[in-house]
N, C-alpha and C positions, 0 to 999 in steps of 0.2 A: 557391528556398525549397521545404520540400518538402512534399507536403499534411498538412493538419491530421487527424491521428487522434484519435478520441474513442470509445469505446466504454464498454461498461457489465459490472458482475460480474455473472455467472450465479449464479440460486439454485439450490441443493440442495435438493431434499425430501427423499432417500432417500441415506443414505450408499453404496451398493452402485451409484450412477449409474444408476439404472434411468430415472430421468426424465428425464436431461442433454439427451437428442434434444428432446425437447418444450419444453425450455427455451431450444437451441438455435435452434428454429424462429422460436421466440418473439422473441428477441432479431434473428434476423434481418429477421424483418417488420419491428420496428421501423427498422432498416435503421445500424444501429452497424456500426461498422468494425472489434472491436476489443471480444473478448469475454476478461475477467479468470475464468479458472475459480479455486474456491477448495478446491485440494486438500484445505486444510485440515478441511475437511469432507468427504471422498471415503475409503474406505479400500481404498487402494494400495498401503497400504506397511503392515510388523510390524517394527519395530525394526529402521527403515532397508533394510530386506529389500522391493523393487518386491514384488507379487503377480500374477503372470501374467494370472491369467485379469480382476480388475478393471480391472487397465492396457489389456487388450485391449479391453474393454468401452466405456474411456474414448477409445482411441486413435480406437476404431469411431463413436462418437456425434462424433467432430472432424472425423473424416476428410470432405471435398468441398464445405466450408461456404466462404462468401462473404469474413466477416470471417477475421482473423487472431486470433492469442491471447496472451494472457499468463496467468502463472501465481500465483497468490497461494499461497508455503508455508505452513507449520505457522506459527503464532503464536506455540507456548513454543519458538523458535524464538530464542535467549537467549545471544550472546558476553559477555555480561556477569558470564554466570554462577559457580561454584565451577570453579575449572582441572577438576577430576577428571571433569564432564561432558564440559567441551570437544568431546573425540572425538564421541561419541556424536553432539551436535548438528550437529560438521562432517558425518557420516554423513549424517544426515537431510537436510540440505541438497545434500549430494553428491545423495542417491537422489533429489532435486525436480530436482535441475539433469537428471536423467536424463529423468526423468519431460518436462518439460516441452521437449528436445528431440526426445522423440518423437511431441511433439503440433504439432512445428514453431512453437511461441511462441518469443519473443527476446527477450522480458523474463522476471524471476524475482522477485518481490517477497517480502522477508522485515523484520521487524520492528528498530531499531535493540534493542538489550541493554538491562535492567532488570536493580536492586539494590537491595540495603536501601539506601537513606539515608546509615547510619551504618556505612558496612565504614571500616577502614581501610587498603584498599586501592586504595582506588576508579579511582586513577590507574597502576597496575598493571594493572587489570582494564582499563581503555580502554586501555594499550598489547596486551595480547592480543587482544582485540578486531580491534585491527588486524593482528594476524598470522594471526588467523583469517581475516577477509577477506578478505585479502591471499593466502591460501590457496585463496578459494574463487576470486577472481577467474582465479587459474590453471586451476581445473578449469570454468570458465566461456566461458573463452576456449578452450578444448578443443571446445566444443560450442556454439560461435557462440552464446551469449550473453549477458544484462547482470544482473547483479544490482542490484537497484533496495533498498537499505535502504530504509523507512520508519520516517518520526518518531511516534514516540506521546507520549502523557501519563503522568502518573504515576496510574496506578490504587490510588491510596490513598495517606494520609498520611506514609507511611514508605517508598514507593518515590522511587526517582532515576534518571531515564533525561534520556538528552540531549536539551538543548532543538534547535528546529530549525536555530542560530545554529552550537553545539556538534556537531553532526550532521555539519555542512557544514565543519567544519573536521577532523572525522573523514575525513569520505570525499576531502576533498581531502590528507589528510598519506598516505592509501592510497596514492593516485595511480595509478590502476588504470582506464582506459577500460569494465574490465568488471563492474568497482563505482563504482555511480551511486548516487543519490537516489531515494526517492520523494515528493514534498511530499504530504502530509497535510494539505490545508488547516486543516479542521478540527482536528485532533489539534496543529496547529501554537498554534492559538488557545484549547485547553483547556491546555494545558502552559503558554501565561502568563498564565492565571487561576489554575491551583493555585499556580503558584512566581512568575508576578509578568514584567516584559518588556513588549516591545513587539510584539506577534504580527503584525502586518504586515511591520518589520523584521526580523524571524526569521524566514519565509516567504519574505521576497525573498532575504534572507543562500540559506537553502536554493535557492532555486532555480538557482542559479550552478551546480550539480554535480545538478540533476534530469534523470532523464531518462525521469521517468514525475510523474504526478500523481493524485491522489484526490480527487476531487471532491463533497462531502457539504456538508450547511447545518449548521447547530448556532447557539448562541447563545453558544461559549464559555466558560458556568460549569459548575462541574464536579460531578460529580454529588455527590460528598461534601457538596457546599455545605449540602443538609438534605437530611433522609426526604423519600423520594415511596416508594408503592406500585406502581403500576402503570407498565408503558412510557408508555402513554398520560399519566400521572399527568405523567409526569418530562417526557413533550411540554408537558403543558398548564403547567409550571413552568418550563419552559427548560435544563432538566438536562444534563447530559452528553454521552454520545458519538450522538446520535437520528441520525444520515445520516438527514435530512431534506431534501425536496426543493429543489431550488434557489432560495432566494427564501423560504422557508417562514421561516428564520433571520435572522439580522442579520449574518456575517459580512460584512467591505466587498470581497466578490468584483472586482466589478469594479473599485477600486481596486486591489487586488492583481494581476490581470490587466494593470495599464495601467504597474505598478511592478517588474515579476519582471522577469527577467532567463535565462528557460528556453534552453537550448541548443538548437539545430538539431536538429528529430527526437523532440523533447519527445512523447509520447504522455500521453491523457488517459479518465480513466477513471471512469465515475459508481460509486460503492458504492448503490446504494437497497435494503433492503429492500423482502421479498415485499408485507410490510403497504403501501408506497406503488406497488404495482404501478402503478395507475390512474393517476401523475401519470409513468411512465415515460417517456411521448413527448414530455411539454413540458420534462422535467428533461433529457433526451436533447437537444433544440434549444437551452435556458437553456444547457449546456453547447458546444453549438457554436460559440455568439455567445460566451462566455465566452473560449474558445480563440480564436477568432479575434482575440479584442482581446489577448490575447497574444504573438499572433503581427505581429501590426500596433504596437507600442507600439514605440516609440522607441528605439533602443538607444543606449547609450554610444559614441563614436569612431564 
């Protein structure tokens, strides 16, 4: 068996990286294996175009550190979308897969596709999808390594993105070693509160083809459910997407741990926001013990 990784996203303060050393440091004392930087917030790139001297900045605050890395891309980061983008977006992904072999990460996390609701083509757009993928995992396996989809929700009433059941039959019709999963806990349990399901069973469905994981609390309703004002506001109601400390929530973590079914090599990764800096090192251990029961559960045959 091989050991359990678990590590934590790094925040941003300053798009141009100027803090990422300090942030770095940071995450090392708490002593993670296994730092998610999030491009998506970094400006590296202009219209798929790296930028020399940021990338060097980023390569330099990476280079001699303890943990390893992964990479979280751009977020409108969209196979679902109008064919006439496609390009464009394989590009940006191409230039992360770059980016993040130069940081020597081995994962690539990018977001599964969103759409209106009502195209009608919807089933069209999931066969592109998968040729796009199917595309990147080629330029993936070029540079040793995995693109990890991630499930989300439907961020309003009129989008439709796959649930995590749908996901997992996505990336399994791929068939591609170098396009995996990422399970979204969370994001697994707000996507069958907007559209309904059984979020545990959809969670485990995904996890069959995970071979990363996101680890946040939430409570599963979605933020559309009614007005709140402030983030705080939407904490103290139980809103939406809060990465909230481990335990803070009611997802049934540890049943889900004791039910999935993660592949060999499964890596694990807390999202916490800056605002929960202070509960970092217990949401960091709540997630080791969480992994570990993962990796102990039972398997089929």
């Amino acid at each position: 068996m091989t050991d359990i990784i678990v590590g934590m996203s790094a925040h941003v303060a300053r798009p141009d990286g100027a803090t990422l050393g300090q942030e770095f440091d940071r995450l090392e004392r708490l002593g993670v294996d296994l730092v998610e930087i999030p491009l998506l917030s970094l400006d590296v790139m202009a219209r798929a175009r790296i930028l020399p001297g940021p990338l060097a900045r980023l390569v330099e605050a990476c280079a001699g550190r303890a943990p390893g890395y992964s990479v979280h891309a751009a977020i409108g980061l969209n196979f679902l979308n109008d064919a006439e983008h496609l390009p464009l977006h394989f590009d940006v992904l191409r230039a992360s897969l770059d980016v993040a072999a130069r940081l020597r990460a081995r994962r690539v996390v990018m977001h599964s596709g969103f759409c209106a609701g009502d195209v009608s083509d919807l089933e069209g757009r999931y066969a592109r999808q998968r040729e796009w993928l199917s595309r990147a995992g080629v330029e993936a396996a070029a540079r040793d390594l995995v693109i990890c989809v991630e499930n989300i929700f439907p961020f309003g009433a009129g989008v439709h993105t796959a649930s995590p059941a749908r996901l997992a039959r996505e990336i399994a019709a791929v068939g591609d070693p170098h396009v995996r999963a990422t399970l979204d806990v969370s994001h697994g349990f707000l996507h069958a509160g907007a559209r309904g399901g059984d979020g545990l069973a959809e969670a485990v469905a995904l996890s069959d083809v995970a071979a990363h994981v996101h680890l946040h609390d939430s409570f599963g309703v979605p933020e559309e459910t009614f007005w709140a004002y402030t983030q705080a506001e939407k904490m103290h109601f139980g809103l939406g997407d809060l990465h909230l400390p481990l335990g803070w929530g009611d997802l049934p973590l540890e049943r889900l741990m004791r039910a999935a079914r993660f592949p060999e090599g499964c890596t694990f990764v807390v999202e916490l926001p800056e605002r929960f800096v202070a509960e970092a090192a217990q949401t960091l251990a709540d997630a080791r013990r969480l992994a570990k029961l993962a990796r102990e559960a039972p398997r089929d045959g």
